[in-house]
N, C-alpha and C positions, 0 to 999 in steps of 0.2 A: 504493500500500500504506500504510494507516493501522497507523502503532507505538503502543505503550502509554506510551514513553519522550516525548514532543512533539519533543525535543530531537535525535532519530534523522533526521526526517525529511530530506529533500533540499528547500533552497528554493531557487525560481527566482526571487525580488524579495527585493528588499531589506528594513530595517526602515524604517517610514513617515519621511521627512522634514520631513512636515510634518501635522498630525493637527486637524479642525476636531472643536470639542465644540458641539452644538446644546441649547442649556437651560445659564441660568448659576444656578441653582437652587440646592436642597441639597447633590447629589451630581455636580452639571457640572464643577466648580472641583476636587473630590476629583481625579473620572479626570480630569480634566488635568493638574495638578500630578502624578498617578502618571506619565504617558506622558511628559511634559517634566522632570522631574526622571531618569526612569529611561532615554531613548532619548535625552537630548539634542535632540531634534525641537524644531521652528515648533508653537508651539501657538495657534489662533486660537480662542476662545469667542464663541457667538451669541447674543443673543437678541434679544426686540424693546423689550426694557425695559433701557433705558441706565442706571437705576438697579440692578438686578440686576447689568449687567457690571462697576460700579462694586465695588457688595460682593465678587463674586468677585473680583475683581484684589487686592481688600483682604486676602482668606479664603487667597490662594496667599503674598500678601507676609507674611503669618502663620506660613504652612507652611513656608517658606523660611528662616525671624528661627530658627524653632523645629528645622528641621532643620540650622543653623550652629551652633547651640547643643548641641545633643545630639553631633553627628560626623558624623549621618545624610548630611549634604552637606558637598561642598569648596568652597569660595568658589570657583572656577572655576566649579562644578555650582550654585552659587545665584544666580550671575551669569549666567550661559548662561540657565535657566529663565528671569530676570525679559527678559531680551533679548530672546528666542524669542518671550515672551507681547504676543499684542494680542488686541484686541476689535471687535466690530464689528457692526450693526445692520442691515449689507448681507449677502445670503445669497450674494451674489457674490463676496468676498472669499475664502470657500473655495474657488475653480472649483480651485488649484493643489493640495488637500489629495489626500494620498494614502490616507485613511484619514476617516471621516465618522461620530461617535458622539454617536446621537440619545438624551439624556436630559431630555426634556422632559416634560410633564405625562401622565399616564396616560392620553391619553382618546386610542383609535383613531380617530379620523376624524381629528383633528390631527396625528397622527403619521405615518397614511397622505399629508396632504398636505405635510409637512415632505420624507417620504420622495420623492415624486412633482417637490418644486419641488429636492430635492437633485439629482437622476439629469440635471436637462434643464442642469446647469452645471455638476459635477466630470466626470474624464474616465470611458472604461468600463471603465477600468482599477480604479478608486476603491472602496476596498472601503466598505460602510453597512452598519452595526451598530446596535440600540438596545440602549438599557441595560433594558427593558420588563425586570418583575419578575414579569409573569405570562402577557403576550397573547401566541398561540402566532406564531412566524415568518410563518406560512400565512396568517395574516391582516392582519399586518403589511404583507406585500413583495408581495403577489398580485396589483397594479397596474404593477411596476417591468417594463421593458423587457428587463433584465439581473437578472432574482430572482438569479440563481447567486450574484453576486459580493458579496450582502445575507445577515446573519443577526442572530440575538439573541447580543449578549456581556452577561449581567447581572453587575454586581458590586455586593458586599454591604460597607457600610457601617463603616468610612470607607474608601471606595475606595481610597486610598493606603496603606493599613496593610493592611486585612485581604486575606489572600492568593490569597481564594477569587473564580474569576469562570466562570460556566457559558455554557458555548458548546451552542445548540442546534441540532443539527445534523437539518436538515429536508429535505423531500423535494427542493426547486430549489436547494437550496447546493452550489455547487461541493466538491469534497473537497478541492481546494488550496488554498481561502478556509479553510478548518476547522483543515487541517493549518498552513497558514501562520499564525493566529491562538493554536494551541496553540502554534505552535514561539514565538510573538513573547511570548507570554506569561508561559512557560515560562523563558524567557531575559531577562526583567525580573523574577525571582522572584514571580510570579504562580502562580497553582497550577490548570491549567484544569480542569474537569470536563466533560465531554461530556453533553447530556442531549438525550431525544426533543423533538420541539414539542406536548408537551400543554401545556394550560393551566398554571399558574404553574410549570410544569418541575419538575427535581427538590424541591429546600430551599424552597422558599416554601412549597410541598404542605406538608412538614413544620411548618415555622414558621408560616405562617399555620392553618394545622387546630389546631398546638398552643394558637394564643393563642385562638384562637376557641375551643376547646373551653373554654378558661382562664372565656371571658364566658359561656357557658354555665352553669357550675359555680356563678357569681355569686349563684344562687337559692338555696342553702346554704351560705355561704361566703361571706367576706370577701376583697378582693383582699389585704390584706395574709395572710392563712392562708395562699390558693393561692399566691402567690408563697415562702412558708415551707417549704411543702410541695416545691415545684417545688425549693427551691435545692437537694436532693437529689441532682438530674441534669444541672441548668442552673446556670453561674454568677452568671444573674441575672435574678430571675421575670419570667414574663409582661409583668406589668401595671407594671414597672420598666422593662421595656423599651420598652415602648408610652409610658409617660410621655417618655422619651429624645429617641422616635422621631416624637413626636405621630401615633403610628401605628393609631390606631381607625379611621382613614377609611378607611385600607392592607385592614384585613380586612374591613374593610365589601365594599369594592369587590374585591377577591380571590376569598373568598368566596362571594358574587354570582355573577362568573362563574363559577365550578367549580358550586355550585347550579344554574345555565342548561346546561350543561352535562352536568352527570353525576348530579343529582339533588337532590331537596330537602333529600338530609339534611348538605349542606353551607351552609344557610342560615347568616348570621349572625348573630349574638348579637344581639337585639336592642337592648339596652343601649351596643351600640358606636358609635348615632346620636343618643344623648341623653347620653352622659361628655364631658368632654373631659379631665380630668386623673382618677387613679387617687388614694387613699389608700392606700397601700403603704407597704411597706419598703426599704432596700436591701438588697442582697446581702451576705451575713454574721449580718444581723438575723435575729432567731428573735421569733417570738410565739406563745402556748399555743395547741396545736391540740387538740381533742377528740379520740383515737382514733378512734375511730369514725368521723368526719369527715376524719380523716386518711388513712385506708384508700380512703374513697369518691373523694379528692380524687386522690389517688397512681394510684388505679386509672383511674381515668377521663382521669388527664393521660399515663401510658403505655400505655394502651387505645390511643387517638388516635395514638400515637410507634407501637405494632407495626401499629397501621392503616394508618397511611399509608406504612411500611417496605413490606411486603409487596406491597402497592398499585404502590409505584415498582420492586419488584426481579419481580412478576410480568408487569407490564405493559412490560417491559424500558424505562423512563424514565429508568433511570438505573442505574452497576453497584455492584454491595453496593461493593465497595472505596471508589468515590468519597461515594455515599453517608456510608458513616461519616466519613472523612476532611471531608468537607463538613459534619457536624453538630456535628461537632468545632470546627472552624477557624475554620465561618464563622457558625455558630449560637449555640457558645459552651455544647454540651455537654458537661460532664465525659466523658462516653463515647457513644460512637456507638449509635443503637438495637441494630444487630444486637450489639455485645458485653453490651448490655444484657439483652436476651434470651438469648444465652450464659448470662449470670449466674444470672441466676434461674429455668434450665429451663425444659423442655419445658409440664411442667405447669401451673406457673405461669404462666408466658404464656397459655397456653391457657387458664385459667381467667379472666385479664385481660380476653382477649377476646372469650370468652363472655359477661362480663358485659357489655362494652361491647354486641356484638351485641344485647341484652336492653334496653339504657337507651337507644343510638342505633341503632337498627336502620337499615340502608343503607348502612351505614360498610361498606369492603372488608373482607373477609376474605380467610386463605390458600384459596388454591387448595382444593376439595374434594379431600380424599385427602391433601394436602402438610403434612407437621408440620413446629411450628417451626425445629426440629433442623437440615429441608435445608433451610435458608434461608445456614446457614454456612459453607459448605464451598467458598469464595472464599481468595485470598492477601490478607491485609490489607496486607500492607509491602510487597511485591517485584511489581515491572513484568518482565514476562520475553518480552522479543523475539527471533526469527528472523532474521539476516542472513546469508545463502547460510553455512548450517547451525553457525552463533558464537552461540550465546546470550549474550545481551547482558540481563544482572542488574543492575535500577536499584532500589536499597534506594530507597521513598518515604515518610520520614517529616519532611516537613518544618516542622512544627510540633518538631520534637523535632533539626533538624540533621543527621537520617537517623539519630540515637544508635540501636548497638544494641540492643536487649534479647531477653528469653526466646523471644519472637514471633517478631524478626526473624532470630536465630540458627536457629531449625527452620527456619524457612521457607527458607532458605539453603542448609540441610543439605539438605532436602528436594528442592530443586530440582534442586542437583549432583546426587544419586544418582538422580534421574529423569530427567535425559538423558547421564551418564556413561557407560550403556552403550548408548545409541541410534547405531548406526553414522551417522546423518547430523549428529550433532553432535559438529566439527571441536573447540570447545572452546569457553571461560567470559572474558565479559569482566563484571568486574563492577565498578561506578558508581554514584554516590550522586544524586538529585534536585536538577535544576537546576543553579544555576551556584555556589554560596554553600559548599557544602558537600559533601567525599564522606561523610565521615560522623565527628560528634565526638563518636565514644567511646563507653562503655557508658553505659547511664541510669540514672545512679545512684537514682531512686527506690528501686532492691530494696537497696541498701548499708545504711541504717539497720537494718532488720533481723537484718544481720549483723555487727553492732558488736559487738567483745567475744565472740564465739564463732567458736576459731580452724577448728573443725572442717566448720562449718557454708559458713566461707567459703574454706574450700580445696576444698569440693565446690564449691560455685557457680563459683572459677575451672574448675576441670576440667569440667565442666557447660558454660560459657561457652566453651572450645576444644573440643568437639566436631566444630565447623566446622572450626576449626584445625589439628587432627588430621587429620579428612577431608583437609583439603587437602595437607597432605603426604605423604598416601597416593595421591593419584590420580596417573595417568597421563595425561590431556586438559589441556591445559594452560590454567590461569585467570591471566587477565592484570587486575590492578586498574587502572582509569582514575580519576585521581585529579582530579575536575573543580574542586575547589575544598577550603578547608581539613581537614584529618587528623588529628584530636587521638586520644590513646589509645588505648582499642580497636580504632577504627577505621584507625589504623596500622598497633595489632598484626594486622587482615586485611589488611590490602595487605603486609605484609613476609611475610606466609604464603603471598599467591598467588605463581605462578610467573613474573609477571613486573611490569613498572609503569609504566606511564606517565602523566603529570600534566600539566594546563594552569597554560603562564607565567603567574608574577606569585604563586601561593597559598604555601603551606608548608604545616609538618609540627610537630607538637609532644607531649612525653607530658609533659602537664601533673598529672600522679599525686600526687607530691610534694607540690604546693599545695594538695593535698587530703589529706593524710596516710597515702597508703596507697601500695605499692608498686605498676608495673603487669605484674598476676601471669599474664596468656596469653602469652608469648613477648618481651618487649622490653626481659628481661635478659638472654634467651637466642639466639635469632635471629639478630638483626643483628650479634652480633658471630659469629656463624658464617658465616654469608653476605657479610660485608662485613668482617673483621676489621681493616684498613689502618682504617676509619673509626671503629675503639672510642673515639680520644681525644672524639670527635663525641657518640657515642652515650651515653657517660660524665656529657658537660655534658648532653645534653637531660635523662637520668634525673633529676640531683640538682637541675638549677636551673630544668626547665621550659624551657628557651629553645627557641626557636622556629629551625627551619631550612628557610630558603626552599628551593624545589623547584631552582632554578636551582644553589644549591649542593649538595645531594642528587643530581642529575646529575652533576655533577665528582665525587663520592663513587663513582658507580656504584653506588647505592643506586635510580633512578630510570634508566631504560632509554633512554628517550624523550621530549622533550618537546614540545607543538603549543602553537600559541598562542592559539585556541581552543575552545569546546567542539567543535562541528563536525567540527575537524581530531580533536579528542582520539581522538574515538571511531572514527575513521577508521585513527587510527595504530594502536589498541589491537586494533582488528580484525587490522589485516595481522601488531600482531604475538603474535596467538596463532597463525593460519597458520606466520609463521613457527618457531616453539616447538613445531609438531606432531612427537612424536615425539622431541623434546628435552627432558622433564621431567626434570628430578633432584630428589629431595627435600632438605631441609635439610640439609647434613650432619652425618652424628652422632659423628663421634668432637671430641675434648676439642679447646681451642684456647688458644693463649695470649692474654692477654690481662694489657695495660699495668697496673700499679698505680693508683690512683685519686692522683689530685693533692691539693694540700690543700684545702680550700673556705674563701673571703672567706668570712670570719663577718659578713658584710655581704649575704650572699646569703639566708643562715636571716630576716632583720627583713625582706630587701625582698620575696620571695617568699612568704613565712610557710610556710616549710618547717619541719620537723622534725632533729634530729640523730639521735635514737632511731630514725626513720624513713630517713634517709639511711646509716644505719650498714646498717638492715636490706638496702636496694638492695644497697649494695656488696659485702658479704656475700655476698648470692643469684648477683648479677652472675658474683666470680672464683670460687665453689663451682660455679654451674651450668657455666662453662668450663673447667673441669677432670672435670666426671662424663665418660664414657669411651662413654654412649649419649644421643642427642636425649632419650627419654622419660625418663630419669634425671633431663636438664638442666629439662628442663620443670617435674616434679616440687620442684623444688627454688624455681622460681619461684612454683608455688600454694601452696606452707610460707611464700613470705615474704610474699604479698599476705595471707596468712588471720594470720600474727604480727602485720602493720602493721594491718589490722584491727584489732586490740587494742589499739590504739596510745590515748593521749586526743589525740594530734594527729587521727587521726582522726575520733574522735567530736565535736571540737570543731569541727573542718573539712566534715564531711561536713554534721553538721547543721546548720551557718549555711550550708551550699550550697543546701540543699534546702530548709529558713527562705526564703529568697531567691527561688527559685523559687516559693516559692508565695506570695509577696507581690507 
């Protein structure tokens, strides 16, 4: 049984101990520094050029200097790596590898025989992967003895950073090679994507159509324009990226084959055989565009983007969810097509692509009959599994830490009330993406907005408990699996489900303060109903942000359970909603006591950059909401004090060198 979650899966091996990378090239040295830095593994690099493995060893001892420096690695983990690492010229050296990832030059007949002299010397157990960016598996592995245990893992550039890596899952691959690779992936903070074995799979189709379309438009147009034009939807044009990438050969030969394949009108630019560098801009740069030439440029570079959407989501290559999540992540698009198409309707779109139909005739279109519209009617954030009848709710936004917002709170709500009343569902566990995070907190991009208007922002909290509410209302009981850190919001939903449990070693924090605003869905209210013995606790996290590992949130009885983990996490959270069936209690709503507030080191306002205006307003809402006489009273009293601190200039000064930051 294939989950949506990687992480669900049951595996029968282990993570690889030892991982050969074949090509020490551009992107060899990346994925191996990513696997030896992240699994602690034997990393051995091949090629046949002793000056290449030299560079790589130099490119990892770089990535190492640079991840001791930053935090990214512990001096144990940049020592281990350089230990682990050798080289080698002999294709025999790998026979012990448990794991075989060919990144070598594009050309199939070389890669067929890479693949063919790999099989007769690792064992049959050895799983062989390329890193191919476009040739479909089927013509890769069609020679191997053991095709099962072979597929494509592509990862996109710089393989150690970016999070995105597609797995293409083809007719002879085994399903425990698939699942084993999602789950390995998944659990090194990698973000896999599943995609069919067409030609350049899902994202390339995209990306490469998009730049090609880019050379195309060349015959009116400047690369620095279209690159102006483009930074609209992409962080950084076409012909900026191709300069980066030295990447004209990449759509030359992509291209190409989707041409030989599915038609002439995927030929390439012809100009991408005679540049080698672009005149361009960078990203941020603006140069005068003509309107008119703006229109033509804009339309014909999201012509190509709803083209080749439609293309992947009709031809089932790939699922809208990952899709966007992939053009996002690994593309390096401000928004995924299909939101993009939300955006600007029905009509628009369809006149986009009418005209594209008209100027590139051959390009896909939707399906006859199929308007834009059903194209979105997918979950963007939420993984929702079956396990002998637990829904098991995995928020996926891991560009974002799983942060809630507007999207992911329906989506939420949504689900609960579609199997709340389904007699075969036992009840809700719910879990944030991967190992890093269950989820930190709301996302504040919508906060600016509501700076300075108290009204506006004591709806958006009671707006943003919806969820919250639901959950205190239901009778099925939701158990939060807290796989990894829990800041804000994302607290205030785990102190709302019915029950919790967390993997050793993370914490817990409502870092609200340092941002100048109170935290207004329940977490001056809650915890001290549910857990009143721990108010002195819950007192320090409000005013000073401190952080409280899970191990002592356990001894609190704040936390139910703890695995050590993900694996086990999800295993305990199961059994214990089971357990929980038929034992929900909601909050409780009558008044509580609660301790005085102590005095605060005025040594804590300079190191946290907290507020006193701000911390006054907590403390306030905090012993007012414990003495209102019903829950929704208490709560009330909580969205009056997030929508006052609002108003606050600690927040406005706070919030916006947050989101300053972010977007720098």
């Amino acid at each position: 049984m294939t989950f949506q979650n990687p992480l669900l899966a049951a595996q029968s091996r282990p993570p690889p101990r030892k991982v050969g990378v074949i090509g020490a090239g551009t992107i060899g040295p990346d994925i191996g520094y990513y696997l030896a830095s992240s699994l602690g593994c034997g990393l051995i690099l091949v090629d046949v050029d002793s000056a290449a493995l030299s560079l790589a060893v130099k490119t990892i001892e770089t990535y190492v200097d640079k991840g001791l420096s930053r935090n990214k690695l512990s001096p144990k983990q940049a020592e281990q790596v350089l230990t682990n690492l050798a080289t080698t010229l002999d294709y025999d050296d790998i026979a012990d590898c448990e794991w075989v990832i060919e990144a070598a030059t594009e050309d199939i007949e070389l890669k067929r025989d890479i693949f063919k002299r790999v099989e007769t010397i690792v064992s049959e157990e050895t799983i062989i992967t390329s890193n191919t960016s476009s040739l479909p598996a089927g013509w890769l592995f069609k020679g191997l003895t053991y095709p099962e245990r072979a597929t494509v893992t592509h990862f996109f550039a710089p393989a150690f950073q970016n999070p995105i890596v597609e797995i293409v899952d083809w007719d002879r691959a085994s399903p425990h090679v698939i699942d084993h690779l999602r789950w390995l992936f998944a659990n090194t903070g990698k973000v896999p994507l599943v995609t069919s074995d067409a030609p350049c799979f899902m994202l390339d189709r995209v990306f490469d159509n998009w730049c090609n379309e880019a050379g195309h438009l060349l015959d009116g147009a400047s690369a620095a324009e279209i690159d102006c034009v483009a930074g609209e939807f992409v962080h950084a044009g076409p012909f900026f990226v191709l300069n980066m990438a030295n990447g004209n050969a990449i759509i030359v030969e992509t291209n190409t084959l989707q041409m030989r394949e599915e038609g002439d009108h995927y030929r390439p630019a012809a100009v991408f055989s005679t540049v080698e560098k672009w005149d361009t801009i960078s990203p941020g740069e603006l140069v005068d565009v003509d309107p008119e030439k703006r229109v033509q440029i804009r339309d014909r570079l999201t012509g190509i983007l709803f083209s080749q959407t439609v293309d992947v989501l009709d031809r089932s290559i790939g699922s809208p969810a990952d899709l966007e999540l992939g053009c996002e992540l690994a593309l390096g698009f401000k928004r995924g097509p299909l939101r993009l198409m939300e955006s600007l309707g029905r009509d628009e779109v369809q006149r986009i692509l009418g005209r594209l139909d008209v100027e590139r005739p051959g390009m896909p279109m939707p399906m006859p009959g199929k308007s834009p519209d059903e194209y979105q009617s997918f979950r963007r954030h939420l993984l929702v599994d079956d396990i002998d009848g637990v829904k098991v709710i995995t928020i996926r936004r891991p560009g974002a830490l799983n942060a809630l917002d507007d999207e992911v709170n329906a989506e939420l709500l949504s689900v609960l009330k579609e199997f709340e009343t389904d007699p075969a569902t036992v009840g809700f566990v719910i879990t944030g993406y991967g190992v890093r995070a269950f989820c930190a907190g709301a996302d504040i991009s919508r906060f600016p907005e509501m700076l300075g208007n108290v009204d506006a922002s004591i709806q958006y909290a009671r707006d943003c408990s919806l969820v919250l509410t639901h959950l205190d209302s239901m009778t099925k009981p939701v158990v939060a699996a807290l796989n990894g850190m829990t800041l804000g919001g994302g607290l205030e939903l785990a102190i709302r489900c019915h029950g919790i449990v967390a993997r050793e070693g993370t914490w817990l924090q409502l870092p609200e303060a340092t941002l100048g605003i109170a935290p207004g869905i329940g977490a001056m209210v809650v915890p001290y109903r549910r857990w009143p013995t721990a108010a002195p606790v819950f007192h320090d996290m409000l005013r000073t942000a401190s952080k409280l590992s899970v191990e002592d949130a356990h001894q609190l009885g704040v936390i139910d359970e703890l695995a050590p983990d993900i694996a086990s996490l999800l295993i305990v959270a199961i059994a214990r909603v089971r357990s929980m069936s038929g034992k929900v209690r909601p909050p409780p709503g009558n008044a509580v006591q609660v301790p005085p507030f102590p005095g605060l080191d005025p040594a804590a306002f300079d190191q946290n950059g907290v507020s006193s205006e701000v911390i006054d307003i907590i403390e306030a809402a905090v012993l007012n909401a414990a003495a209102a006489p019903r829950l929704d009273d208490a709560l009330e009293i909580g969205y009056a004090a997030f929508g006052a601190s609002a108003c606050t200039d600690a927040a406005r000064e706070n919030i916006t060198a947050f989101v300053s930051r972010g977007k720098g």
